[in-house]
Every structure is written in C-alpha cells, then in structure tokens.
C-alpha positions in Angstrom: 97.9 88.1 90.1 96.7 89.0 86.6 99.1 90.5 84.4 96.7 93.8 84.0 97.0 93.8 88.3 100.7 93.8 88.2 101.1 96.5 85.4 99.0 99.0 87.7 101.3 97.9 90.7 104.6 98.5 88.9 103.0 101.7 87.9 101.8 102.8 91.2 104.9 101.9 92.5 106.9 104.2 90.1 104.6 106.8 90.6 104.9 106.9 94.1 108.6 106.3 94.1 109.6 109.5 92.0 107.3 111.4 94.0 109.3 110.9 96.6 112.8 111.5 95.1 112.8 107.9 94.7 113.3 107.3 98.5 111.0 104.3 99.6 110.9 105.4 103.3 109.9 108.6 102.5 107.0 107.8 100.2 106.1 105.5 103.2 106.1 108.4 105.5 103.8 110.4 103.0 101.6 108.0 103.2 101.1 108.1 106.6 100.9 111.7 106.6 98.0 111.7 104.4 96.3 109.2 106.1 97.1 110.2 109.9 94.0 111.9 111.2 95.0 115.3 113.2 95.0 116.0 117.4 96.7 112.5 117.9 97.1 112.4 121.3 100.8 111.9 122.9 102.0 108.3 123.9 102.9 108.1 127.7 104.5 104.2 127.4 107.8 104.8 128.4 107.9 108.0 130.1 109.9 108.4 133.4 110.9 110.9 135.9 114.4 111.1 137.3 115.5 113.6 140.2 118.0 116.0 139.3 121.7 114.3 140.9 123.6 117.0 143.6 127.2 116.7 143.0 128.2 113.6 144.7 131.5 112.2 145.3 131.9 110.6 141.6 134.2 111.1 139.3 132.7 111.3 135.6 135.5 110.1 132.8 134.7 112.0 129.6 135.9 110.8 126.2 136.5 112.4 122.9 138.2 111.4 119.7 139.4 113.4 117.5 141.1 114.4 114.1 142.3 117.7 113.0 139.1 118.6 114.9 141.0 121.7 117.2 138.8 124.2 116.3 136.0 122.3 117.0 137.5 121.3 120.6 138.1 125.2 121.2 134.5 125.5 121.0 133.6 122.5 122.9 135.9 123.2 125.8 134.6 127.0 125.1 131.0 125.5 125.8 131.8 123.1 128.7 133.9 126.4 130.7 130.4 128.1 130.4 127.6 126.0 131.1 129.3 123.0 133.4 128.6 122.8 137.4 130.1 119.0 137.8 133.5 119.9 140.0 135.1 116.3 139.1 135.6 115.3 135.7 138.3 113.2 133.7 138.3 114.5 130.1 140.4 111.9 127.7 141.0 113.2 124.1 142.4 110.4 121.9 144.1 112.3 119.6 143.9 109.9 115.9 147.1 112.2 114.6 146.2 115.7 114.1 148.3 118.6 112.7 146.5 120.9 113.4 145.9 123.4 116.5 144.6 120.5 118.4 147.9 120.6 120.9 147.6 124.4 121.6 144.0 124.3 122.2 144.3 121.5 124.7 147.1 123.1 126.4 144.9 126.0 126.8 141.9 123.8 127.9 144.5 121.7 130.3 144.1 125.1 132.7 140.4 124.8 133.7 139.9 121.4 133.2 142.1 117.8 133.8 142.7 116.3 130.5 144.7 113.6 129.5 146.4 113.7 125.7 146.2 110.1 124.4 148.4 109.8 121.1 148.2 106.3 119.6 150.2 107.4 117.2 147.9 106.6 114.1 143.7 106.6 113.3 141.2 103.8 114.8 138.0 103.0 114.8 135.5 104.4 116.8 135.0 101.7 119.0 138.6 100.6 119.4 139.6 103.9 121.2 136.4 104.2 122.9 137.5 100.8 124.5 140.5 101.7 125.1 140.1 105.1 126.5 137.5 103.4 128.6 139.8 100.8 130.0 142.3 103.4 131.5 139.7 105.8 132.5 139.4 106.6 136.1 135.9 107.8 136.8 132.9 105.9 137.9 130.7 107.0 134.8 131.8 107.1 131.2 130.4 110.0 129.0 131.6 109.5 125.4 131.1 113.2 123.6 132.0 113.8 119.7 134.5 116.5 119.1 131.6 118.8 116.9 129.4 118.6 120.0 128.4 122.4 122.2 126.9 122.6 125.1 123.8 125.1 125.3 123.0 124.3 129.3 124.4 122.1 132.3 124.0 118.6 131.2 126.1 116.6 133.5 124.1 116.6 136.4 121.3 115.2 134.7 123.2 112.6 132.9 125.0 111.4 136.3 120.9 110.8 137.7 120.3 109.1 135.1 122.9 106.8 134.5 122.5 106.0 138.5 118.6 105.9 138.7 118.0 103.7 135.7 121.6 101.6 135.2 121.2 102.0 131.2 122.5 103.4 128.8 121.9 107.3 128.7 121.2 110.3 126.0 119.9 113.6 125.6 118.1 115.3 122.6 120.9 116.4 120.1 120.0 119.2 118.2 121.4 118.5 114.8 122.9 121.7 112.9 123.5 120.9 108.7 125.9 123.1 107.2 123.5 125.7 105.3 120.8 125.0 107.3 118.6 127.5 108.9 117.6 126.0 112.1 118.3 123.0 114.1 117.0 119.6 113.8 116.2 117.4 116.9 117.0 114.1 117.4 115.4 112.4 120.6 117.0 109.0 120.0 116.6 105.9 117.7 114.1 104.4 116.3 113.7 101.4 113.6 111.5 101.5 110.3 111.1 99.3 107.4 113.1 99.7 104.6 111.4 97.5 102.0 114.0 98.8 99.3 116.8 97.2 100.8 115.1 94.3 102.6 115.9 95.3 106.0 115.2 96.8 109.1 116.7 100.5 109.3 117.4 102.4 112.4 117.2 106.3 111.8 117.9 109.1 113.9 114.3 109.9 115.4 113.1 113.6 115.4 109.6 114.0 117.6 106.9 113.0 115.7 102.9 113.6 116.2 103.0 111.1 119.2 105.9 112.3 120.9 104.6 115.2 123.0 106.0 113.6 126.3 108.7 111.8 124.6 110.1 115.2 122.8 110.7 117.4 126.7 110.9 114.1 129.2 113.4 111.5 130.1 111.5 108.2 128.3 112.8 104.8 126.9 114.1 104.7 123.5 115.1 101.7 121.3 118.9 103.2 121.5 120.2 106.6 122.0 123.0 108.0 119.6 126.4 107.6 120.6 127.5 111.3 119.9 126.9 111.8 123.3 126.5 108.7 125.5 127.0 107.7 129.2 126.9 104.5 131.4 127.9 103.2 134.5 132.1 102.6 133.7 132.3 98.7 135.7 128.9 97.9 133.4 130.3 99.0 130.4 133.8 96.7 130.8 131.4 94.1 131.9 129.4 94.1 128.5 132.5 94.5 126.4 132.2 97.9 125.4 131.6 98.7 121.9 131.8 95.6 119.3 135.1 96.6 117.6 133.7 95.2 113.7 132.1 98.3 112.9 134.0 101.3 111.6 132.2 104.6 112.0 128.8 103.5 111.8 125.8 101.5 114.4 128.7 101.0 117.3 125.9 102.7 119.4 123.4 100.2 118.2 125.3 97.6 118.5 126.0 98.7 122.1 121.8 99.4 123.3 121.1 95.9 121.4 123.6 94.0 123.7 122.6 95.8 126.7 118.8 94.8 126.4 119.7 91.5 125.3 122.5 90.6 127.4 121.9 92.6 130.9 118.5 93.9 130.5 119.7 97.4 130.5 117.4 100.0 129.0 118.1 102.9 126.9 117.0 106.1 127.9 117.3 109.4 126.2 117.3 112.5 128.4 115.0 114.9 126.4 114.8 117.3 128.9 118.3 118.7 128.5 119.7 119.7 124.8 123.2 120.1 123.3 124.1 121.2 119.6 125.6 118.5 117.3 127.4 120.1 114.2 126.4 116.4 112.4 128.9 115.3 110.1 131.5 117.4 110.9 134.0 114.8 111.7 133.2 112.2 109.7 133.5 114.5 106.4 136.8 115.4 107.1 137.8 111.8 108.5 136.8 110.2 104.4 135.9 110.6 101.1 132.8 110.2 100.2 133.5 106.9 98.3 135.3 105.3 101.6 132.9 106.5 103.7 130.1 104.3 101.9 132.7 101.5 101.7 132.6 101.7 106.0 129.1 102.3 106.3 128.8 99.2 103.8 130.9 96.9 106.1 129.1 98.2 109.4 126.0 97.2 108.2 127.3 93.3 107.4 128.4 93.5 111.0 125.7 94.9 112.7 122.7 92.3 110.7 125.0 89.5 111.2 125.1 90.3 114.6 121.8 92.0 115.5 119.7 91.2 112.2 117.5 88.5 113.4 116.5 90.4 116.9 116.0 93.6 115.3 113.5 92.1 113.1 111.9 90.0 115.4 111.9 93.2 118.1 110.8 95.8 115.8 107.2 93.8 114.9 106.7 93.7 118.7 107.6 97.5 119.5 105.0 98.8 116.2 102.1 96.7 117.8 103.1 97.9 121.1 104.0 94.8 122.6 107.5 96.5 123.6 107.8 100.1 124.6 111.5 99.7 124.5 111.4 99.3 121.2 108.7 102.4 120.2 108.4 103.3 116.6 106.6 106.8 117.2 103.6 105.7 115.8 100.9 103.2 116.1 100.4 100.2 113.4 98.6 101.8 110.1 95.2 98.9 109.7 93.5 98.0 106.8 90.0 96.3 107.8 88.5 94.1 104.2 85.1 94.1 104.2 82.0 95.0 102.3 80.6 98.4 102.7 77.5 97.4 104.3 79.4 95.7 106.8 78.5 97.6 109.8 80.3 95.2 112.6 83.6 95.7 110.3 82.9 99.3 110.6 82.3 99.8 114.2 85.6 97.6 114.7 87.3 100.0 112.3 86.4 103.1 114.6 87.2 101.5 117.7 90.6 100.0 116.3 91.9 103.7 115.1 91.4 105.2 119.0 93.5 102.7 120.9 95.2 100.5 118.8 95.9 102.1 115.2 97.4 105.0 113.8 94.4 105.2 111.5 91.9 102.4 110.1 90.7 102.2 107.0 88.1 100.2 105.3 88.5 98.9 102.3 86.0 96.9 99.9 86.6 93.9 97.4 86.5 96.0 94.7 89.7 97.0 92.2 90.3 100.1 93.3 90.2 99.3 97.3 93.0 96.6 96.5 95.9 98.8 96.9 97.3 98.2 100.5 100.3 100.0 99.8 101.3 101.1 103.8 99.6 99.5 105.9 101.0 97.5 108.7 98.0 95.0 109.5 95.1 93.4 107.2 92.1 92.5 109.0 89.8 90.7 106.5 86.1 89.7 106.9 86.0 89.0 103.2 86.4 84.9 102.7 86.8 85.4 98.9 89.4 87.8 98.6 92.9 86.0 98.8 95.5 88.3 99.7 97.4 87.5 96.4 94.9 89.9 94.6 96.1 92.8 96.5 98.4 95.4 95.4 101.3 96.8 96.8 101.1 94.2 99.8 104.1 95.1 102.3 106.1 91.5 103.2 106.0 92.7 106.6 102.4 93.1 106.7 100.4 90.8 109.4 97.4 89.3 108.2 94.7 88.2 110.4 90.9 86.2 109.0 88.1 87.5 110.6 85.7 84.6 110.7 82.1 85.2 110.9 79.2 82.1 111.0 77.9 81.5 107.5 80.8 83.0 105.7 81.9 81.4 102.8 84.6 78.4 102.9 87.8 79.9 104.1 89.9 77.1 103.1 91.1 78.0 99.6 92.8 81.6 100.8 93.1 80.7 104.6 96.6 80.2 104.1 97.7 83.4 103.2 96.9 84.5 106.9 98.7 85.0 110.0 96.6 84.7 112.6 92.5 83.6 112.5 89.6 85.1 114.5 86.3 84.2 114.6 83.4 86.0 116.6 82.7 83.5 119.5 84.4 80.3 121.5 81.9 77.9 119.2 82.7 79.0 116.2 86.3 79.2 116.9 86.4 75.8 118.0 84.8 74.1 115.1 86.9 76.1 112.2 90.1 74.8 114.2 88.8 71.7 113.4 87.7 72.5 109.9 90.7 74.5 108.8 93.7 72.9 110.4 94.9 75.5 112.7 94.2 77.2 115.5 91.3 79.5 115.8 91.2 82.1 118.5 87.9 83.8 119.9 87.3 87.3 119.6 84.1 86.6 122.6 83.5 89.4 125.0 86.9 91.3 124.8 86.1 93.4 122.1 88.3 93.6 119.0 90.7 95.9 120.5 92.2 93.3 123.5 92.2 91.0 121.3 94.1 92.2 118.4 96.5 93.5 121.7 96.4 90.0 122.8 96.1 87.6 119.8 99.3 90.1 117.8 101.5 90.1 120.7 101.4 86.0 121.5 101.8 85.6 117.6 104.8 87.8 117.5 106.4 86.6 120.9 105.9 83.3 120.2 105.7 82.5 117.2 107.5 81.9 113.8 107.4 83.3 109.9 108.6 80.0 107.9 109.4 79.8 104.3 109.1 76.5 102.9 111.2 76.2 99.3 111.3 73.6 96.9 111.8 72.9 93.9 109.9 71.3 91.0 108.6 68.2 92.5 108.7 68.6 95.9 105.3 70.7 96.0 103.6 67.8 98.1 106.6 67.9 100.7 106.5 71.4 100.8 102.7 71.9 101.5 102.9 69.0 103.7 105.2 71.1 106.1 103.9 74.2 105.5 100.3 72.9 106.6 102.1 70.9 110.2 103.6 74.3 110.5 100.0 76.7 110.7 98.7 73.5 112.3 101.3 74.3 115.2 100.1 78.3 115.0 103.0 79.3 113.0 103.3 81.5 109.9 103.9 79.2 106.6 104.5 80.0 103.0 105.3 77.8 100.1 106.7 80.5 97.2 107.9 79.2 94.1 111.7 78.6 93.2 111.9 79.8 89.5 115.3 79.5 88.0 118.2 81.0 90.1 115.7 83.2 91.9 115.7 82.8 95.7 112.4 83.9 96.7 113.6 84.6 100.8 111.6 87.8 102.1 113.1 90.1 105.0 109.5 88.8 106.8 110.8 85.6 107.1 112.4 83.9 110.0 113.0 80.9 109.2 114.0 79.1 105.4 113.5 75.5 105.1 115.6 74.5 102.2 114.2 71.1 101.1 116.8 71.4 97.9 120.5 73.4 98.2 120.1 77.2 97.3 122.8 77.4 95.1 124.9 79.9 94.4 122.1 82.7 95.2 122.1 85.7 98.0 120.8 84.9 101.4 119.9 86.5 104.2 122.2 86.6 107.9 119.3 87.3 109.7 117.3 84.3 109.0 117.4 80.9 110.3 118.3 78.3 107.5 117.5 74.9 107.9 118.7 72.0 105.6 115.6 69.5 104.8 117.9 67.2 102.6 121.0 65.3 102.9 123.5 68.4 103.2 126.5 67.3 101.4 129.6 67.7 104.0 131.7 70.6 103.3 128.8 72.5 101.8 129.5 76.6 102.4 126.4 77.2 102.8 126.0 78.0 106.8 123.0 76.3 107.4 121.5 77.0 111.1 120.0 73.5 111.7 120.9 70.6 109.8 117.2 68.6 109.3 117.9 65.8 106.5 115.1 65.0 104.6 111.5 64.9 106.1 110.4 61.6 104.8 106.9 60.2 105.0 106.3 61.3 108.7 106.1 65.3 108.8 104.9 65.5 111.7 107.3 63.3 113.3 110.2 65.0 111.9 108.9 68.6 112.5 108.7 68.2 116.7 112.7 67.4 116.7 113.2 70.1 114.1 111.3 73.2 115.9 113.3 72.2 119.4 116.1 72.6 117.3 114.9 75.9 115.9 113.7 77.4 119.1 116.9 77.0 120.2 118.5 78.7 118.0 115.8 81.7 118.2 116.7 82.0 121.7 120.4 82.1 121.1 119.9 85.0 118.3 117.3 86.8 120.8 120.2 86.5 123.2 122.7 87.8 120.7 126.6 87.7 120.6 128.2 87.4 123.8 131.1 89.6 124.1 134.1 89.2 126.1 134.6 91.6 129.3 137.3 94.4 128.8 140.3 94.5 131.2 140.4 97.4 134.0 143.1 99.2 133.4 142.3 102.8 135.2 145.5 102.0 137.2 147.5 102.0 134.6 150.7 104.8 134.5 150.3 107.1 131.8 153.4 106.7 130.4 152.4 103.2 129.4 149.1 104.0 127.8 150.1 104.5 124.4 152.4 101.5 124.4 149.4 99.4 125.5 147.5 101.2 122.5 150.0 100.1 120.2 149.8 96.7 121.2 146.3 95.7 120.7 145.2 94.8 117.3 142.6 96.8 115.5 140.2 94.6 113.4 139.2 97.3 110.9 142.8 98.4 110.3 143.2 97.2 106.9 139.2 99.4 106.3 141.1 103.2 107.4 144.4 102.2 105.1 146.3 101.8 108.4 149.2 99.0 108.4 
C-alpha cells in the first residue's frame, strides 16, 4: 500500500479510536450503529417454547459460595422466602472463611430452608468448590447461584423445565445493577465479538440488541449462558467433569457451554422469560484488589484460548454468517459489495443481500475514498483491478469472495487475496477453475443470496485459513504451497517475515513454518506445522511435524492436510475432562476433610498455601 494510503489509515484509525474512549469494540459497534438501517426485524433461529414444570418429585441442589458476603445472603434468602414455590430444595453454602454475619444469617435462614454449612477452612476457586459442592450434593438438578443474586419472581419452576425438556445447560436474563447506576442492565446470555485489539475472539455479556425481540422475553439458544445463575441435570454435569478447575474467577461458565456442545452435544439455553437481579461485581470486588484481580483474569484467559481458542474462532465465523444458531452474534454479517457505480447487477445483489442475509450492504466504488472497509464482515468484489491490499482499514477476519463476471479483466494478479470465487453461471465457472487454479463455484439460478448461504457456510465448515511463512529465499516454496493450498479450496497467504516480526493473524488457522520462528509470540489457538527438519528438543510445540516439502508439493501436502484435519477435529472436539466422583452419599461430617484433601490448581494464584 502507498505510504500516503497508510498515513490516512493510521489516521483514521486514531481518529476513530479516541472517539471511542480508545475502546476498539466500541468504535466497532458505532459503526454498526451508523450503518444499521432502522425497523430490523427480530431473528426467530433459535427460539423455543418450554412448558412451565409442576412440582415433581425432584430434589433441586442449590449452590452458593461465598465470602464475607452475609448481608448479601440475608437478602438472597430474604428473596427466595418470598418468591419461591419449589417445596424440595438442598441449598449448599461454601463458606471460603467469612467473619462476618454470614453464620447468624444462615442460622436464621436454616429455619425455612435446608442448608448445609460447608467450611473448607480457607478460599478456592470458583470451580473447585462448585465441583466439590456438586459431588456431595444430593438433588437431581444443580442450580449454582452467586451470593449478590435477588430474586424478583418464581424462577425454579421454570429452570427445573428447562433443564429436563432441553438436557443443556440453563439460564435466565440477569438484570445487572452497577453501583450508582440508575437502572438495570440486562443480560440475556453470551455472545462472542471480535476483538481485533487484542487478537482474539471475546465473549461479552449480551444485552438485547435490535434483532433480539424474541430472544430478549423467550427461552432461545445462546452461545453460553453466565454462570451467576446456572442449572443442569446433576449425573450430566459429573459426567462432563464439571467446571475446568484452571481458571480462577473468570470464563469457568464458558469453559463449561464450550465442552458441553463439543463433548455431549448439549445446548445452552437462557430462560429470558423469567428475570432475577445481579448486584455485578459485588463479590468479586471484595474477593481482590484490583491489581490481583487482572492478574486472575490474565491467567483465565491463557486457560480458556489454550483450551477453547481454536473452536471459538472457528465457531464464531459460522454463528455471524448464520451457519450455527448456537453460536448467534445478535446481528447479521455487515457486507461490502466493490463495484462500479453503474453496476446495476451489483446493486440489485446489494439490496437483496441486506434483507435476508446482511445486516446492511453497502456499495462501494474503486475510487479513494470508497476504500475504507473499516467494519465490515464480508467483501464481495466485482472489480478485477482492485486488489484488496489497496483497501483501508481491512478487518483480518474479513471473508473475501471474487465475483466473476464474462469479459472481466484477468483476475489472476489479485485472485489470491480471495476466499472464495463466484462467477455468474456453470460455464464460466468451469473454465476460470481451469484458468485460475482453484475452484470456481456457480452463482446459476440460486440467486446471490443461497449462494453466499451456501458457498460461506461449506468454506467455513470445511475449510481452512493457512499462513505460509518463510523467510528470504524460500518465496518459491512458499508460493508453491500456498497456490496447492487454494488449488484444494483452502484459504492461503504468503506475508512477509521482516526481522523478528511474526506476521501470524488471529484469522489464521493454520501456520506453516517453513523456517523456526524464533524466539517470537505465537498464537495457542493456531495449528503450527513444522515444514523443515525440526531440530529435536525444539520448545517450540509444533502441532504437526511436516519436514521439509521438497520438489513434490503436491505430494507432500496430501499426507500433511490428513495430518491437519486431524488435529482440527481433535481441537473442534476439545479437552476431554475426566468424570467427577459421586459422592452425594457421603456423611457430612467428612465433607470438609475430603475438601481438604483435594488439591487446588490455582492455590498458589489466591495466596493460599
């Protein structure tokens, strides 16, 4: 890009950055905003209808930590003693060594309700004592409540029908209260979103946005639902493993939806139809300092993307092109459609595209000014001159599709930049496969719409973003791989290795190292593969070990992507968890010795010998 392009980038990028309080997701969001057109209509993917559960025989096992939390129990229990019709519930408080009132209010609660007094004798993590307290628990259905949770209605009966009718993992809407704020906040469950700034996928608590008419008063699917108040079946639960015990105050509940769906093929379903208020924070202030609590959040995240990383990634591109409705972003992909302005086909598609399949669609022109595609999610270009390197504030996770039109100009010398090809008919499509190297696909009769629907999701299901690095010298073996690679329908780039910069985008799925990266950051969530004679001891924890690829690409590549797809699948699968034990018999009198005895991996993180 000329240096006069990249100045206006970097300054467009400021610009837009301190606008937003220098928060990159929320100068995305205003973007959106701007751009969104008003009267959306509600998404219905998703939405399901549950019958309210009678009281059945079934005993419900609720769970709540806590620490020097009593006044905020007192009003829990307060809140439960006003609004709760389930006659048979187990309520566990894991006391993490409070001295406060948190033994007088439970003594007081002990005469409505039957709760048991767990003192371990010391703090643990979140998921440690959720384990535990779920292991000696003796109801059918686990319901994990934080201590600054109040009830505003009857919630049990619904979350009993939901946890039998759908077997997943249940939620309702939270209605988040700030200290200082005015009103409320709701939460309806989960989501993922881009976060370009730190090259990741981020999962954010999900208030309804202009799409979520249905989702914001009705049971629906939800990526995950927030852990502050969670229920499951109890056997399914011990089955999975319960929570992953890595993390320390931070994604143990998406952790726990991520293994579900990829272990058991559980959903997650958020109960928006019934409401409690979450004083947010509440704990978790008083639990750290500030600097601590960034230290935990810090390690959580290493855990959860070494984990999770790679199928988050992989997930989140299928549930924004709607390919996935468990994983719904609350919005429809934002499209960019390059073409010249008397382009009347590109027009028509534009229109079409932004009432099914966009958000919104925008045309944009060759021109300077039209090369900003700062936000948008998909770039569907008719114009055969352009290469996308002369855009502007170009998202990494951006797909790119060619439009291919008869008598267009030669494609070949910015074809590569591209994700996926189109052309306009089954003839045409068949000779610019031939022409170009790669595979062509028809837009025919279906209309652009289907096609995109069909064409985005086969790309994203099955197959691959690769980047190729070398460095000086290996160009030739680099291109060579890169072009087997599109040839096969994958996603190939060749970027540039300039000193100790490792050029590895969060797009990509898979690195082919044809030289060692050094000393250099890299990313968990990728597949590496080692194209060169790895040296044996090397630190470096390469995924598929590939020696060099010699004179034969394409010979070396078939053995190399079996490789690969197997390890896709196992990272799709993710980590496989060992069952807990079923303790429920268990005497109480030996609970907190059996506490005591099982080690905590994130002792040394709380300060805790």
């Amino acid at each position: 890009m000329p240096l006069f392009s990249r100045a206006v980038e970097a300054i467009e990028t400021a610009v837009r950055l301190a606008a937003a309080g220098f928060r990159p997701t929320v100068a995305l969001e205003r973007f959106l905003a701007a751009r969104r057109p008003a009267g959306l209509p509600a998404d219905r993917t998703g939405i399901i209808a549950l019958e309210t559960a009678a009281p059945p025989p079934v005993r419900v096992s609720v769970v709540i930590l806590t620490l020097n939390g009593g006044e905020m129990l007192r009003a829990l229990f307060a809140s439960l003693a006003a609004f709760n019709t389930w006659p048979d519930l187990e309520i566990i408080v894991v006391d993490h060594g409070s001295d406060d009132a948190t033994d007088d209010v439970l003594r007081a609660a002990a005469a409505r309700f039957h709760i048991r007094h767990v003192k371990p004798g010391r703090n643990h993590s979140f998921s440690f004592s959720c384990n535990r307290a779920a292991q000696i628990a003796r109801g059918d259905i686990l319901l994990f409540l934080n201590n600054d949770i109040e009830l505003t209605e009857d919630i049990v009966p619904r979350i009993v029908a939901g946890v039998r009718q759908t077997d997943g993992l249940v939620g309702i809407r939270l209605m988040h209260k700030l200290a200082g704020a005015k009103a409320p906040r709701p939460q309806i469950g989960v989501r993922f979103r881009w976060n370009l700034w730190q090259r990741r996928i981020a999962a954010y608590d999900a208030t309804p946005g202009p799409r979520d008419g249905l989702r914001a008063g009705h049971p629906c699917h939800m990526p995950i639902v927030t852990g502050a108040v969670l229920a499951c079946d109890r056997a399914q639960f011990l089955k999975m493993g319960g929570f992953c015990e890595d993390y320390l105050y931070a994604y143990e509940d998406v952790d726990l939806g991520l293994k579900a769906a990829a272990r058991f093929d559980l959903p997650s379903v958020a109960l928006n139809d019934v409401s409690a208020l979450h004083l947010m924070g509440a704990t978790r202030i008083k639990r750290a300092n500030l600097a601590r609590r960034r230290r935990w959040h810090r390690h959580s995240l290493r855990a959860l993307r070494a984990r999770f990383g790679y199928r988050i990634r992989r997930l989140a591109w299928l549930g924004l092109f709607g390919a996935d409705e468990r994983f719904d972003w609350g919005r429809r992909p934002a499209v960019a459609v390059l073409a010249e302005r008397t382009d009347e086909a590109a027009n028509r598609v534009a229109r079409e595209l932004a009432v099914e399949f966009a958000e919104f669609a925008d045309i944009k022109t060759g021109g300077f000014m039209h090369r900003n595609l700062f936000g948008y999610d998909l770039i569907l270009s008719r114009l055969s001159g352009l290469p996308l390197a002369c855009a502007r504030n170009l998202s990494p996770m951006a797909l790119s599709i060619a439009w291919i039109r008869a008598g267009d100009g030669d494609w070949r010398a910015s074809v590569d930049a591209y994700d996926i090809l189109l052309a306009d008919d089954a003839e045409l499509a068949s000779r610019m496969t031939a022409h170009l190297g790669r595979p062509v696909i028809a837009l025919g009769e279906r209309g652009m719409d289907e096609t995109l629907h069909a064409a985005v999701s086969d790309f994203l299901r099955r197959r691959l973003r690769f980047a190729v690095l070398s460095r000086k010298g290996q160009n030739a073996a680099a291109a060579a791989i890169s072009a087997a690679l599109r040839a096969a329908g994958h996603a190939a780039r060749t970027p540039a290795r300039a000193g100790g910069r490792r050029p590895v985008s969060m797009r990509d799925d898979v690195v082919i190292w044809l030289a060692p990266p050094g000393e250099a950051k890299w990313p968990v969530d990728a597949i590496h593969v080692a194209a060169f004679d790895a040296v044996p001891g090397d630190s470096f924890p390469y995924d598929v070990q590939a020696g060099p690829p010699g004179g034969n690409v394409e010979a070396w590549l078939g053995p190399v992507l079996a490789e690969i797809g197997d390890c896709d699948a196992r990272r799709m699968a993710g980590p496989e968890d060992l069952p807990l034990e079923d303790l429920r018999h268990l005497d109480d009198g030996a609970v907190v010795p059996f506490w005591r005895g099982r080690p905590d991996p994130t002792a040394h993180l709380t300060g805790a010998s």
